[in-house]
C-alpha positions as CSV (number, residue, x, y, z in Angstrom):
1,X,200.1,156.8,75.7
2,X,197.2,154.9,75.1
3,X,195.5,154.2,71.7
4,X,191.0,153.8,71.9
5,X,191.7,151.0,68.6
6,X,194.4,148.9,70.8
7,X,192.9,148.7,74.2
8,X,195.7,146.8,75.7
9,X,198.7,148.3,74.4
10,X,200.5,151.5,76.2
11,X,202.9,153.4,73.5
12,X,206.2,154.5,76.1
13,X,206.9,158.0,74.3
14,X,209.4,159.3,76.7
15,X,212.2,161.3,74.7
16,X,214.9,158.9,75.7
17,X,213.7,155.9,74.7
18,X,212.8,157.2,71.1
19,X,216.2,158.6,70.9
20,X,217.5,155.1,71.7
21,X,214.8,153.6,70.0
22,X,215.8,155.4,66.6
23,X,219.8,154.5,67.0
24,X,218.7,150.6,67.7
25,X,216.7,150.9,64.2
26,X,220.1,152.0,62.2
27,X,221.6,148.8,60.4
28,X,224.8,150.5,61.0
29,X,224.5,150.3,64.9
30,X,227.1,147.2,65.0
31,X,226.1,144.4,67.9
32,X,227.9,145.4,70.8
33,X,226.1,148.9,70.5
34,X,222.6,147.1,69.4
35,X,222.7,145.1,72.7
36,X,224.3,148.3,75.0
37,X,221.0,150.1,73.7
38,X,218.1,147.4,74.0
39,X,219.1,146.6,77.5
40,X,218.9,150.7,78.0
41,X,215.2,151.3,76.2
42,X,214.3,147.9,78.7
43,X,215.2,149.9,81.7
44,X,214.0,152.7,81.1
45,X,210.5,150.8,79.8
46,X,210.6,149.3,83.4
47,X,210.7,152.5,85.4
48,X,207.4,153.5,83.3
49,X,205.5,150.0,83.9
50,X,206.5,149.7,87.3
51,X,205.1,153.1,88.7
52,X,201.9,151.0,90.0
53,X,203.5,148.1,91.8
54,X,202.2,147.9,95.2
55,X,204.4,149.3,98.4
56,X,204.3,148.2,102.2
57,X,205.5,150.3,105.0
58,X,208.9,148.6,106.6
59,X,210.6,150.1,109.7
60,X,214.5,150.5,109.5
61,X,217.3,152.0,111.3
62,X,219.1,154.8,109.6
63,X,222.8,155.9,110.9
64,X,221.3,158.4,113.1
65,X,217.8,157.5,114.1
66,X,215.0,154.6,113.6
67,X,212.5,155.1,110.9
68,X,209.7,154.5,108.8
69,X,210.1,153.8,105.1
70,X,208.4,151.4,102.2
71,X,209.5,149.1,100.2
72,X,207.6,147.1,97.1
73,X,205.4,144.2,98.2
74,X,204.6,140.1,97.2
75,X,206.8,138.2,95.8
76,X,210.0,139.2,94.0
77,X,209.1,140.3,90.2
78,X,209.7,137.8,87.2
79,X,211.5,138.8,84.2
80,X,210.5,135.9,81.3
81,X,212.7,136.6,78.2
82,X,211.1,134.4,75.4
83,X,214.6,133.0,74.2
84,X,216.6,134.1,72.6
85,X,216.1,137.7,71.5
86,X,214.5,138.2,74.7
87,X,217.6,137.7,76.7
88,X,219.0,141.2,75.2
89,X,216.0,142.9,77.5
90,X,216.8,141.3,80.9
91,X,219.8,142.5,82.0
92,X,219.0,146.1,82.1
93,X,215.6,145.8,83.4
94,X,218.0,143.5,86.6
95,X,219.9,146.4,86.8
96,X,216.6,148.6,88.0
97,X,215.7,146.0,89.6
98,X,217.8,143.3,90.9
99,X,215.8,141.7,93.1
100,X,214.1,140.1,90.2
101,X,213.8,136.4,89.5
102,X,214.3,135.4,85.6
103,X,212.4,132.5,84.4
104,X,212.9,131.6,80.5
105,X,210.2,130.1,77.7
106,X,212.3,128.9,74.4
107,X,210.3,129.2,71.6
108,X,211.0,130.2,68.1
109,X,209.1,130.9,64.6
110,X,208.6,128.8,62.0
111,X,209.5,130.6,58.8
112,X,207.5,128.1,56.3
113,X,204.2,128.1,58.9
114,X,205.1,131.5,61.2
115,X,203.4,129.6,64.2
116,X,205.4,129.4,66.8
117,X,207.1,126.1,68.2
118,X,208.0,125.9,71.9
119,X,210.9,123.7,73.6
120,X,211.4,125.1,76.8
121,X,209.6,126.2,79.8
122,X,211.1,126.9,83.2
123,X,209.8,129.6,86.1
124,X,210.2,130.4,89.4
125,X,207.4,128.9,92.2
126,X,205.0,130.9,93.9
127,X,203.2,131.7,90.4
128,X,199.9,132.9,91.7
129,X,201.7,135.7,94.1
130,X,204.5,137.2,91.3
131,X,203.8,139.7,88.4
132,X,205.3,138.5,85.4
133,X,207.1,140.5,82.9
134,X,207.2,138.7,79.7
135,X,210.1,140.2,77.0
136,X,210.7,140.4,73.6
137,X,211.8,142.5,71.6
138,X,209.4,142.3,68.5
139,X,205.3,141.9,68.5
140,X,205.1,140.4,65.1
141,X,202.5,138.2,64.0
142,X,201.8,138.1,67.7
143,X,202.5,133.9,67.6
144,X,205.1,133.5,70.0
145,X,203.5,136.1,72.9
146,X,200.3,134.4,72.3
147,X,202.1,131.3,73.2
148,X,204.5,132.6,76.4
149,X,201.4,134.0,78.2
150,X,198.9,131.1,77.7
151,X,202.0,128.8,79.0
152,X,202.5,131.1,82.4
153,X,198.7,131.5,83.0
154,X,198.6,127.3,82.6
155,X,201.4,127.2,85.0
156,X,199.4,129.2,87.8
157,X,200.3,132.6,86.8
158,X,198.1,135.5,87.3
159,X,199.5,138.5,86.9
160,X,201.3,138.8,83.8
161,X,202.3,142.1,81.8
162,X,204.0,142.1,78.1
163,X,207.0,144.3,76.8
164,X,208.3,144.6,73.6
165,X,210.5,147.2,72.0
166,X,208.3,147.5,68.5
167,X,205.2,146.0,67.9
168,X,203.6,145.5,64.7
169,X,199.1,145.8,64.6
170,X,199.4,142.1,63.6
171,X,200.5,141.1,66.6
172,X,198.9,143.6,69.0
173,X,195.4,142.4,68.1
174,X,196.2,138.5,68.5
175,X,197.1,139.3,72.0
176,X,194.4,141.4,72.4
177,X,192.0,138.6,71.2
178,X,193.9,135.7,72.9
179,X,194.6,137.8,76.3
180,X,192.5,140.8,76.6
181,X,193.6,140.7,80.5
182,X,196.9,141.4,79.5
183,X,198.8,144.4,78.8
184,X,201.0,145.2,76.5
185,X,203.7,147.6,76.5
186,X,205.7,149.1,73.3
187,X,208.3,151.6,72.3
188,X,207.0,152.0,68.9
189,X,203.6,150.8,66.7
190,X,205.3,150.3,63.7
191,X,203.6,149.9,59.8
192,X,202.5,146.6,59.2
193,X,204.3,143.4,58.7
194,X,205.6,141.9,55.2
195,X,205.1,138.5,53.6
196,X,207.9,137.3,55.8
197,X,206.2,138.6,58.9
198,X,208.6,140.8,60.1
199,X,208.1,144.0,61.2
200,X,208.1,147.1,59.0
201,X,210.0,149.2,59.7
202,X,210.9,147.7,62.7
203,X,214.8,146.5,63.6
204,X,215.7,143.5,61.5
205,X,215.9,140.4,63.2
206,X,216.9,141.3,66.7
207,X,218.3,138.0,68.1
208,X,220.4,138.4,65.1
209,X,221.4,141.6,65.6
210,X,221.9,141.0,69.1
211,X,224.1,138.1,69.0
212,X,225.9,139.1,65.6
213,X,224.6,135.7,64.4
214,X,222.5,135.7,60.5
């Protein structure tokens, strides 16, 4: 679902990942479950954003007889977690597809400034040719995705897509004023942000909560 005041941002409304959605949200879901369900809403996030990927035909032999089929084409696609919290959205999107390279960009927040400080920075070659999926789990103040895309598209990268599990209107409009070109995908448009920036209602703070770490 699209929305006319956010351009660049596709609300994913199916049933199942607002069901999910709604159990990650509880601050009574305990880690292990909080991590079960994030890699879940990622995978099933993937299946919607990847029903445009291009296909080639490929000729195969099946047990009985030889055959046309297709199969997706370019380069393997990129998974690129922002670390850490990103991490918890990788594995199940590798478990649709596990084909995928993984590249990782460490940054983290600054809680005095919120801007984001990066420290790390490593992707697979062949940027021009591979779609990019970029993951975290919250769209805050926008800082750190604002940061992760302008770093691929330095380093070559051309096609490059953003998922989140909850996004805040903060952060939706500073990527849609630093990287128009870029979509965004979300779970959930939450409230607004509070003087801490994080998300109302949103989840908490989900590398916390995914790696039982305060």
């Amino acid at each position: 679902m699209s929305r006319p005041d956010f351009p660049n941002l596709t609300l994913l409304t199916h049933p199942l990942i607002q069901h999910k959605l709604t159990l990650l949200r509880d601050k009574r879901t305990p880690t292990k479950d909080f991590k079960q369900l994030a890699g879940e809403i990622a995978m099933l996030m993937a299946y919607e954003v990847t029903n445009d990927l291009p296909l080639e035909a490929v000729e195969i032999d099946t047990p009985l007889e030889h055959t046309r089929g297709v199969q997706v084409a370019g380069k393997k696609l990129t998974l690129v977690p922002i670390l850490r919290a990103g991490l918890g959205m990788v594995e199940g999107i590798a478990q649709l597809i596990p084909s995928a390279r993984v590249g990782h960009i460490g940054l983290y927040r600054d809680h005095d400034t919120l801007q984001p400080v990066d420290y790390y920075f490593k992707i697979p070659s062949g940027e021009q040719d591979r779609a990019f999926f970029v993951l975290d789990p919250m769209l805050a103040t926008g800082g750190s995705a604002v940061a992760a895309v302008k770093a691929l598209k330095k380093a070559g990268a051309a096609r490059v897509r953003f998922l989140c599990l909850v996004a805040a209107p903060e952060g939706v409009k500073a990527m849609l004023a630093a990287h128009p070109d870029v979509p965004v995908y979300a779970a959930a448009l939450d409230r607004q942000l509070n003087e801490h920036g994080y998300i109302l209602p949103g989840l908490g703070d989900a590398g916390d909560r995914l790696f039982g770490t305060r």
